[in-house]
N, C-alpha and C positions, 0 to 999 in steps of 0.2 A: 424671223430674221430681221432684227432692226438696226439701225442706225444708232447711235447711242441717245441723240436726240429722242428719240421715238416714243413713246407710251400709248400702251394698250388701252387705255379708258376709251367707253365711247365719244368724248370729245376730242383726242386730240389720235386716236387709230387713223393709220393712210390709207384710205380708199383705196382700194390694188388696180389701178388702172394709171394709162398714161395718157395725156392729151398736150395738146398745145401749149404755149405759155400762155397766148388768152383765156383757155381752158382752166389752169392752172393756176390764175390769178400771178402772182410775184415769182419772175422765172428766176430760175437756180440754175447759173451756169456751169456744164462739165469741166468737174475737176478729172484733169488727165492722170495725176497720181492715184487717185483715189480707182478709177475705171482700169490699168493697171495693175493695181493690186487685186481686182475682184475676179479680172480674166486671171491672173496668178492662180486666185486659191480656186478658182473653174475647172483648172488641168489639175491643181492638188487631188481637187476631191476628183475628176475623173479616173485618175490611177487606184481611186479605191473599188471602183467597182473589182475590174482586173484584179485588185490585191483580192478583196473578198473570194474570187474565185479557184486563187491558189490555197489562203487558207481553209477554202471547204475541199476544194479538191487534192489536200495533203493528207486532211482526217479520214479522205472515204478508202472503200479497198483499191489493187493495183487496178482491178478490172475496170474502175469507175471514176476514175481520175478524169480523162476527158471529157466525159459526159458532166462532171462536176464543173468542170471548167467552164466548158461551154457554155453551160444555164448562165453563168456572169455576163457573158458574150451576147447571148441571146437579150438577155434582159437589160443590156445597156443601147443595142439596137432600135431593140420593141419600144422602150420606152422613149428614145430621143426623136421616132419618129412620132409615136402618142400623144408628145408635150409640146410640139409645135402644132399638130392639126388642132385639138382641142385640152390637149391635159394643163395648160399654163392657163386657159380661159376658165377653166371648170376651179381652181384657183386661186386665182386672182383675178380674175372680172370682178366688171362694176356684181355689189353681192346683192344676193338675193334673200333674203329672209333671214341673211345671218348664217343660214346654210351650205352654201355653194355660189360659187361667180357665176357671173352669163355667160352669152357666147360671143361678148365683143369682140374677143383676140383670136377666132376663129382661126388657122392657120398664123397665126402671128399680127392679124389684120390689126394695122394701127399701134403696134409695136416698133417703135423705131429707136430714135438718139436723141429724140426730146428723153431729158432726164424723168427718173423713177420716181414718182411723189416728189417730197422733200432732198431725196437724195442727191449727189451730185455727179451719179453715174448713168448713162444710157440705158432705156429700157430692155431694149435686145439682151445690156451687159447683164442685166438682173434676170429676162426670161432663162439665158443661157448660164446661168449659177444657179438658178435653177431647177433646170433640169437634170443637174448632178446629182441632185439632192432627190428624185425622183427615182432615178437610174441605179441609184448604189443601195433604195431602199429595194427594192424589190429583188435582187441579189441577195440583200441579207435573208430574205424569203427564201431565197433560195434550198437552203439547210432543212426544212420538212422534205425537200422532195428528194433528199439522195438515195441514187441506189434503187429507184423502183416508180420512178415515175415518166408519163411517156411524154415526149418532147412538145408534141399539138397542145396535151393537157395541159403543158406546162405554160404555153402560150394564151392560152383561151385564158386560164384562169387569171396570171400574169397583167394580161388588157384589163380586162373584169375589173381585177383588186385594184389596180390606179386609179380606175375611174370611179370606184364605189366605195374605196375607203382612203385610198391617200388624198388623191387631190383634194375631196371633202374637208379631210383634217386640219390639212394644211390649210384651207381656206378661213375654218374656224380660227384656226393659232395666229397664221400672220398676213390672211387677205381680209382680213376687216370683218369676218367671221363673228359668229355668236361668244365664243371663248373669247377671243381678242377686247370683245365691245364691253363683259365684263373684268377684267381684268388681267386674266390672264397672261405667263411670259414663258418663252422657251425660245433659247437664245438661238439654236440652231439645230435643235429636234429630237430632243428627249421623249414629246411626246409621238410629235409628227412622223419624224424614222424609227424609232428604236420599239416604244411601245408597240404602234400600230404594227409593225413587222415581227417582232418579238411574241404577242399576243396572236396575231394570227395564223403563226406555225403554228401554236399549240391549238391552233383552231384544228386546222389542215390536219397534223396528227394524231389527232381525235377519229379524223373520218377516214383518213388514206390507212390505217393501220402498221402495225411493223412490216418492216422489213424478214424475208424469209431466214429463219435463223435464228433472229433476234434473240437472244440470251441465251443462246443453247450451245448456238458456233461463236469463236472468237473472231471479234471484225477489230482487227487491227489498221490501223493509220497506214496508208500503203507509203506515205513518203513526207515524215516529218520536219525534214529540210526547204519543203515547199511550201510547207505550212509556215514556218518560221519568217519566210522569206514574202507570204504574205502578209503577215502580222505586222513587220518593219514597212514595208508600203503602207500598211492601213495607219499607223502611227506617224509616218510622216506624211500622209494625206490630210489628217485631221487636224492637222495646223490650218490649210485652207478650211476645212470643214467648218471649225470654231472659230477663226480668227479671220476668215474672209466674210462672215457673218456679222462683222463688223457693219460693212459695207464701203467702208473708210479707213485710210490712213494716217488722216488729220487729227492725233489721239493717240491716247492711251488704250483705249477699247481693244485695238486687235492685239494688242500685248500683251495685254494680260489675260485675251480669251488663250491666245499660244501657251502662256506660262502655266496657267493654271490645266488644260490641258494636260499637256507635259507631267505636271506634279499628278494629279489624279493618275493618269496611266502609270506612273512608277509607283505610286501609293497601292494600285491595285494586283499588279504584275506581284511585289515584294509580297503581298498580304495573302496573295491567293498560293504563293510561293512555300510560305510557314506552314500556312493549313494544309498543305498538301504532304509535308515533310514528314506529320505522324508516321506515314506509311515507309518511310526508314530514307527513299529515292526522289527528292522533289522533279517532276517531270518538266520539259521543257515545255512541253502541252499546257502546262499548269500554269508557268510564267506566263505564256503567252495570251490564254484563255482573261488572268487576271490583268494585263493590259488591256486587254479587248471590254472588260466590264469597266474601267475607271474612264477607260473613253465613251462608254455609253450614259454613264454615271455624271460625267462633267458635261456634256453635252448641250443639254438646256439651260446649265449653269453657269457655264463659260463668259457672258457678259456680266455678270452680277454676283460675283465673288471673289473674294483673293486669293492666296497661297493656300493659308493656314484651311482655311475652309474645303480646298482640293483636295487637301490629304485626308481630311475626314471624311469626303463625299470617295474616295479612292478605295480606303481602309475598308467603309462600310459597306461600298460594292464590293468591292473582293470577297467578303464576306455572307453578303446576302446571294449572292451569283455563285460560291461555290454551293452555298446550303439549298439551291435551286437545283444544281444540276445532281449533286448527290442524292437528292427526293428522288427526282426524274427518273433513274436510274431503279433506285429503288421499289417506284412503283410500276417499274416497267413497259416507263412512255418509250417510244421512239419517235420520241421529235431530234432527227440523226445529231446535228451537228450543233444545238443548242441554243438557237436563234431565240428559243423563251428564255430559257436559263441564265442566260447573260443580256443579251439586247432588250427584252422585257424587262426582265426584274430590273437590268440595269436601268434603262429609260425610265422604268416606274421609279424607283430611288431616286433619280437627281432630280425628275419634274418635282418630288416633296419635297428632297431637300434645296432645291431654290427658293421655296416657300422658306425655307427656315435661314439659310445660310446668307438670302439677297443682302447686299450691303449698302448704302448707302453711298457710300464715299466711291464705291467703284464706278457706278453706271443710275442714280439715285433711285433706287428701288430697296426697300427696308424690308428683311424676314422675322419671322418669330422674333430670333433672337434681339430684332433691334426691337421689338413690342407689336412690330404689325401683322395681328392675329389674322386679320384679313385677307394678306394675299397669304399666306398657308391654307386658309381654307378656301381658296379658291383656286391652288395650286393642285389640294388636295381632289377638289369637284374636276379638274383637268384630266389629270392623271386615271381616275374611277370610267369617266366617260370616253375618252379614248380607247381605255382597254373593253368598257363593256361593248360600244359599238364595234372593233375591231375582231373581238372574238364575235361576236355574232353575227357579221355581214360575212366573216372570211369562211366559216362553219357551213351558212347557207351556202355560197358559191360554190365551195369542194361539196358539198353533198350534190348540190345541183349537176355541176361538174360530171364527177362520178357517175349518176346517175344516167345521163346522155353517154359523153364519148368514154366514160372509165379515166379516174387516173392514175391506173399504175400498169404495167405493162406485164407482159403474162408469168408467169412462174418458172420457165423454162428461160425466157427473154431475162430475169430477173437474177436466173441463177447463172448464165453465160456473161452476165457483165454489159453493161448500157453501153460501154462503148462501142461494143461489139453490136449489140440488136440495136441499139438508136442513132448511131453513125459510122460502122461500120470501118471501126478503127482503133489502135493499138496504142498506149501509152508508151510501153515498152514492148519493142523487138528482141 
């Protein structure tokens, strides 16, 4: 998440730490419009967690609505208390081998209102953007566990995953990390949320198994309208998501992260829309699914492309994210709710195609098309290594997981409904 000034090389990458202006060499005084704008798109993107949990908790059954809900709830707790003791240190600390931050920021230690590197908003105002950005990924994780998993498990693993696969990533992409220092870009986390989260449900539903039923009984959406109703939250969160990602309002940057944006989620809603229509009745599920891929799709690309390139990156999600989830189906994964199918594959798509699509004239970063074979293939090295370590640390953990406390809850508890055995409560009276 850069500044438009920014560049990943290891010459001019921001050390992710904050100190003094003596520390700092030439102080950069806070701009109040700019700090502003970044708490703005803070509360954006925190509404998506909550959105994310209506849209999972629309797709599951009536019985499991709240317990779907909940996990959103849980996970935005868990993690906001995580990313002040140590998940913002682990990082963005001063870095360590390229690998992960230290533990300067220890509870926040030495985080204050001295501005963010180069930026010209308060450090506090960047730890707390975020850890939105931490909170709404593991929510998207969410979607392996519906429907049969037990609430501890989901906690243990939950801590686990931020500390051993997100904060890492994140630190690689834009704490001065090993990916950053060669070149690497991801405007607001193609790789960081969507892959790593997307990739490691299909971890997680590898080892938790299906759900009881699974292909035999119909599991129908207990409540489509809440789904819908999360899908418009997650759509108007992701203008802060991509466009607070800015870090600035001094620019065109957060404008065209919003437009383009915008364009990708309509390009992918409409795409996934047609494809869906062979079957005589395009579902609203369908629209909505294909927004949800054009937002994952534009994601890392949001600072570094225009319109036209949206609609391509939109179209080819919609596309590649329906032929995902239709496999899935086919070979009779239950990873429930699609977190690969779309946030993966989607994530996977837009980290390459910013390799291909970067523009020049937007944010000065040139792809394929403008000739620079270069950052495609190191676009391409991003996108490979996020998902191979993401599916391999998240595989370990749930097998670990499982192993000690189990993560799924018993078969009786399974078949009564989680809201009933895991909180002892009623969506509908």
């Amino acid at each position: 998440m850069k500044a438009a000034n920014f560049r990943p090389d290891f010459r001019h990458t921001i050390r992710r730490r904050l100190c003094s202006a003596a520390c700092q060499g030439d102080y950069v005084p806070i701009d109040t419009g700019n700090t502003a704008w970044v708490l703005a798109s803070t509360a954006l993107v925190m509404l998506m967690t909550p959105g994310v949990g209506l849209f999972y908790g629309g797709l599951v059954r009536r019985k499991n609505i709240v317990s779907m809900i909940a996990l959103s709830f849980v996970a935005f707790a868990l993690i906001s208390l995580m990313w002040v003791l140590f998940g913002y240190s682990l990082a963005f600390g001063s870095d360590i081998g390229g690998l992960t931050g230290g533990l300067d920021f220890i509870g926040l230690n030495h985080v204050g209102l001295d501005p963010y590197g180069p930026t010209t908003i308060p450090g506090l105002t960047f730890a707390l953007f975020q850890m939105m950005f931490a909170t709404v990924t593991l929510a998207i994780l969410t979607s392996v566990f519906a429907e049969r998993v037990k609430l501890v498990s989901f906690i243990v693993f939950g801590l686990l995953w931020t500390t051993l696969v997100y904060a890492p990533v994140a630190h690689w992409v834009w704490g001065g990390g090993w990916l950053a220092a060669i070149g690497a870009v991801d405007f607001a986390g193609g790789a960081v949320v969507h892959i790593t989260a997307g990739f490691s449900a299909l971890a997680v539903a590898l080892v938790i198994g299906k759900r009881v039923g699974f292909g035999k009984e119909l599991m129908e959406p207990g409540n489509i309208p809440i789904t819908m109703i999360g899908v418009a939250l997650l759509w108007f969160g992701w203008f802060g998501f991509n466009g607070g990602s800015a870090l600035a309002t001094d620019g065109l940057l957060a404008t065209n992260a919003i437009l383009v944006t915008n364009t990708s989620a309509a390009a992918g809603a409409l795409t996934w829309m047609l494809l869906s229509w062979k079957d005589g009745r395009p579902a609203s599920l369908g629209i909505a699914s294909g927004a949800f891929a054009g937002l994952a799709a534009i994601t890392p690309a949001a600072g570094y492309v225009g319109p036209f390139a949206a609609i391509v990156i939109g179209v080819v999600a919609g596309i590649i994210c329906y032929t995902s989830l239709v496999y899935r189906i086919r070979k009779g994964l239950d990873e429930s709710l699609d977190a690969w199918s779309i946030h993966g594959m989607g994530g996977l798509w837009g980290v390459i195609a910013t390799g291909i699509f970067a523009a020049a004239a937007v944010n000065g970063y040139s792809g394929l098309l403008e000739g620079n074979i270069s950052q495609f293939l190191i676009q391409l090295l991003a996108a490979a290594v996020v998902m191979i370590y993401s599916l391999g640390v998240s595989f370990v953990l749930a097998k670990a997981i499982d192993a000690t406390i189990g993560l799924r809850v018993r078969e009786e508890e399974e078949y009564v409904g989680l809201d009933i055995s895991q909180h002892g409560e009623r969506a509908y009276n």
